[in-house]
C-alpha positions in Angstrom: 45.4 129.2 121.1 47.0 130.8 124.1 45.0 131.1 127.3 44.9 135.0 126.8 43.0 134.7 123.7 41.2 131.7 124.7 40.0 132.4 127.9 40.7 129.3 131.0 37.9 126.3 130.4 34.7 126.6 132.3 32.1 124.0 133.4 28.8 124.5 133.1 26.2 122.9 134.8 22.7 122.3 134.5 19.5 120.3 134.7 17.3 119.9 132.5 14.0 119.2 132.9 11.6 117.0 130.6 8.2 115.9 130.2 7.5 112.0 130.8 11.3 111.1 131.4 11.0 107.9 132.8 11.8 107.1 136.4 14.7 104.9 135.2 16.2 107.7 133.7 15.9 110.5 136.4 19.5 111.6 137.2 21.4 110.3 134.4 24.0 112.6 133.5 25.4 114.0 129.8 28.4 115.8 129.0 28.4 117.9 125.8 31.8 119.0 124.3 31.7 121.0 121.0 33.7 122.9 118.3 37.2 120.8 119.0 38.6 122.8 115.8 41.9 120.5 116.4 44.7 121.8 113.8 47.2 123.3 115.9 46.4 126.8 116.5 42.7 126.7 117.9 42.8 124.7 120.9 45.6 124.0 123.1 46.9 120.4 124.5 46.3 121.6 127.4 42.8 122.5 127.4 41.8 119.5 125.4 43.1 117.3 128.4 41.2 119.6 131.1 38.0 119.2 129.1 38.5 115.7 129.0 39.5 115.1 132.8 36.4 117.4 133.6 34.0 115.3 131.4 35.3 111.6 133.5 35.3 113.5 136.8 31.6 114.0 136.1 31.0 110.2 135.3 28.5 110.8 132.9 26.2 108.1 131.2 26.6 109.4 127.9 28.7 111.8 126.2 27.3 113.8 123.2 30.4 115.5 120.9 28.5 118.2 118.7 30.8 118.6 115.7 33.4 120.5 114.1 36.7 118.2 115.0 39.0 119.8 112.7 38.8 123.1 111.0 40.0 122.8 107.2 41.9 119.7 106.0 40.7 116.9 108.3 44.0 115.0 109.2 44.6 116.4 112.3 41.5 114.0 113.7 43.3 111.5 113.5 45.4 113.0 116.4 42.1 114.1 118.1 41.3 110.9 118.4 44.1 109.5 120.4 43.2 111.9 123.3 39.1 111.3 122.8 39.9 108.0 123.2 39.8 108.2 126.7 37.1 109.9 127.3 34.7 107.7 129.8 31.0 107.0 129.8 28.6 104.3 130.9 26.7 103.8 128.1 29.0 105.1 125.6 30.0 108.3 123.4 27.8 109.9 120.3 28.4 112.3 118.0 27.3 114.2 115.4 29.5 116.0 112.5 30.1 120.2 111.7 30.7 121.8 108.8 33.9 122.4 109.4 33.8 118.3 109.1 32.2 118.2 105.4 35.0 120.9 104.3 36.2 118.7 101.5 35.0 115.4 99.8 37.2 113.3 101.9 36.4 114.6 105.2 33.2 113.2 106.5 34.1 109.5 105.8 37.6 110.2 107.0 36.6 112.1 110.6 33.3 109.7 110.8 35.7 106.6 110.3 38.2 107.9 112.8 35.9 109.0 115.3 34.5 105.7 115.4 37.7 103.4 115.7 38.0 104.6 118.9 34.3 103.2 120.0 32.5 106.8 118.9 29.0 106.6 117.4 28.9 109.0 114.8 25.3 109.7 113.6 23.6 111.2 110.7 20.3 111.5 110.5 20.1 108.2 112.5 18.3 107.3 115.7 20.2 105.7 118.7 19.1 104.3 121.5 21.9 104.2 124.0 19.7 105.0 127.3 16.7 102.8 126.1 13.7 102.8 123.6 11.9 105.9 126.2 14.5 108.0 125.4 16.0 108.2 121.7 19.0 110.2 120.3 18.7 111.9 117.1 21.8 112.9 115.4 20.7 114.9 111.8 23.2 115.6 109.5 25.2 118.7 108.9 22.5 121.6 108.3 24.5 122.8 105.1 24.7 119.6 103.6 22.2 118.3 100.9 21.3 115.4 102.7 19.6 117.0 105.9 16.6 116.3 105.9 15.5 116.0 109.5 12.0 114.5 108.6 12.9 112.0 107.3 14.1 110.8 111.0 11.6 112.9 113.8 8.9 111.2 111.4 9.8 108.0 113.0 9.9 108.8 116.2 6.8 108.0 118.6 5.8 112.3 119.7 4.0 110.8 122.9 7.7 110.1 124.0 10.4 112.3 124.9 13.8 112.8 122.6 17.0 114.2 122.6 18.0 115.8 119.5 22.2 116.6 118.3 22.4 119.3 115.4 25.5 121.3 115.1 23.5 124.4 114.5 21.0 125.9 116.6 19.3 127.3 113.4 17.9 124.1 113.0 15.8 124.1 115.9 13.4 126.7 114.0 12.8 124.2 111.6 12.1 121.4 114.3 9.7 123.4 116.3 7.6 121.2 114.0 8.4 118.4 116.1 9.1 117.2 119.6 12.1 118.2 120.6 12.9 117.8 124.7 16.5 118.6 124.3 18.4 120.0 121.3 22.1 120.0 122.0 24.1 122.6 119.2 27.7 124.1 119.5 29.0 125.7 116.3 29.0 129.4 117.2 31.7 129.9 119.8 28.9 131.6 122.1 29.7 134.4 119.9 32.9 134.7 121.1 33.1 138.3 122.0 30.1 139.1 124.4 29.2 142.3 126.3 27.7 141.2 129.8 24.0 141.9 129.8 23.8 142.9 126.2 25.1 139.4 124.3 27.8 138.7 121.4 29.0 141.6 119.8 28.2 140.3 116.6 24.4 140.3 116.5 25.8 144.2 116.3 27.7 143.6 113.5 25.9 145.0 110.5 25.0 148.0 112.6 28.5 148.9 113.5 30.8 146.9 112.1 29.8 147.8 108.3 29.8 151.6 109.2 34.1 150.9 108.5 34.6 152.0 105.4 35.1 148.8 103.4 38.9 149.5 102.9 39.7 149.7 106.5 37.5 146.5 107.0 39.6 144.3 104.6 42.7 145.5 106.3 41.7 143.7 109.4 41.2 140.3 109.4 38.8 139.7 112.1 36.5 142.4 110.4 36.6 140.4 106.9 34.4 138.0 107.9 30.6 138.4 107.4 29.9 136.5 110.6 26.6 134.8 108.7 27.6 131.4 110.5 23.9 131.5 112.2 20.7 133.4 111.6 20.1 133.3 115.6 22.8 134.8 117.3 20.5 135.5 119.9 20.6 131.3 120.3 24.6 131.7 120.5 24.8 129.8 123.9 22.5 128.9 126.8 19.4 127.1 127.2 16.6 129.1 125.2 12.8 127.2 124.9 11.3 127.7 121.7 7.6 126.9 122.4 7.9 123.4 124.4 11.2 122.5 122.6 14.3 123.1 124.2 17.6 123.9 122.9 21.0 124.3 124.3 23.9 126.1 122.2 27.3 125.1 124.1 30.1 127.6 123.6 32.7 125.1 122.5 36.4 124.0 123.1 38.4 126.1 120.2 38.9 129.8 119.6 39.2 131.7 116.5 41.2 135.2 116.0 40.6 138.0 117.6 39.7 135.5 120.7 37.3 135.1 123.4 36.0 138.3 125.8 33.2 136.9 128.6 33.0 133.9 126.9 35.1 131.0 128.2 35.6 127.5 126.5 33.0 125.4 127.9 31.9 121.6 128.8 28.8 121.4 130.0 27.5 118.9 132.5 23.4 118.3 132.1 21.2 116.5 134.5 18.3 114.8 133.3 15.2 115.6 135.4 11.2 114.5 135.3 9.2 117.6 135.0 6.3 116.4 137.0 
């Protein structure tokens, strides 16, 4: 994807505050890096290779990759991988899987066997414990696959300690308001892609402008064919949002579909882990 379209890579930054982090953990550092969409046309070399020299500058202790590798037919990961593989991280790199990922019946074990030759833990709906048993990782599976079921996991966690919580789609953190969830890290919308400063993504606009076209001229352009029903939330597309005491941040991702970005820059965020006292 060219740079016009794409927009140049940003870095956010942020800390994050949580309830009864332990003092051994105040500081530690994640880097979240989403939406990869690696075939070719979605994501340049170029900006792969920033995002990954931006993630090591940061030295972080973990490194959380929140799905959607590929895009269709899942062979290019196996290109992804060779430039992932150098991403750096002190207590090592954890994923979880996209729909884009689940595509066809070979993808998941093929991108989840890839992704973890070169050291990646790929989770679904499995509990790590990579910064100690005071802080576990969920990683759920795909939200439109048949086997998520994230009870079956928060069930087993301990709610009088904090968690951290990978899901590809922010929708699911309405459904997890049911547990305790300190941070949710989701990608999967682009951050809408087009946004409007001060208003938010064009598309939560969509069925009130959008389907005034007459359906003819609609199907004549490409970018308006698309129902753009990838999330209920829109309003979720990006940013940290807290949904009663759970928090959830929606990272705008790496790759770029047609008709681009507009105010909404590629991103890799940088969060820093803080008690809230």
């Amino acid at each position: 994807m060219h740079w016009l379209l794409s927009g140049p890579l940003s870095t956010q930054r942020l800390t994050v505050k949580i309830a009864g982090l332990p003092a051994s953990l105040q500081g530690k550092k994640l880097v979240q890096m989403s939406d990869f969409h690696y075939d070719g046309l979605r994501l340049s070399e170029e900006m792969l290779e920033q995002a990954i020299a931006v993630s090591n500058q940061a030295k972080p202790d973990l490194v959380l990759l929140t799905g959607d590798y590929v895009t269709a037919n899942p062979a290019p990961i196996h290109q992804l991988v060779l430039r992932l593989k150098y991403l750096q991280s002190r207590y090592g790199i954890y994923a979880v899987l996209g729909n884009h990922d689940i595509r066809y019946p070979n993808s998941k074990p093929e991108i989840t066997a890839a992704l973890t030759s070169i050291g990646v833990h790929v989770l679904w709906n499995e509990i790590a414990y990579p910064l100690g048993k005071e802080l576990p990782l969920v990683g759920l599976a795909e939200y439109c696959s048949k086997e998520f079921n994230p009870g079956s996991v928060m069930n087993q966690l301990d709610s009088a300690k904090p968690c951290i919580v990978l899901s590809h789609n922010p929708d699911t953190a309405e459904i997890l308001q049911a547990w305790r969830v300190d941070l949710q890290l989701s990608g999967h919308t682009h951050g809408g892609q087009i946004v409007i400063p001060g208003i938010g993504p064009v598309v939560m606009y969509y069925k009130k402008i959008v389907q005034k076209i007459p359906l003819k001229v609609r199907c004549r352009i490409p970018c308006l064919r698309r129902s753009f029903a990838a999330v209920r939330h829109w309003e979720w597309s990006q940013g940290l949002h807290r949904l009663g005491t759970n928090q959830l941040y929606t990272n705008r991702g790496l790759g770029t579909y047609l008709p681009g970005r507009l105010f909404c820059r590629p991103e890799v965020t940088v969060i820093t882990l803080q008690r809230n006292s």
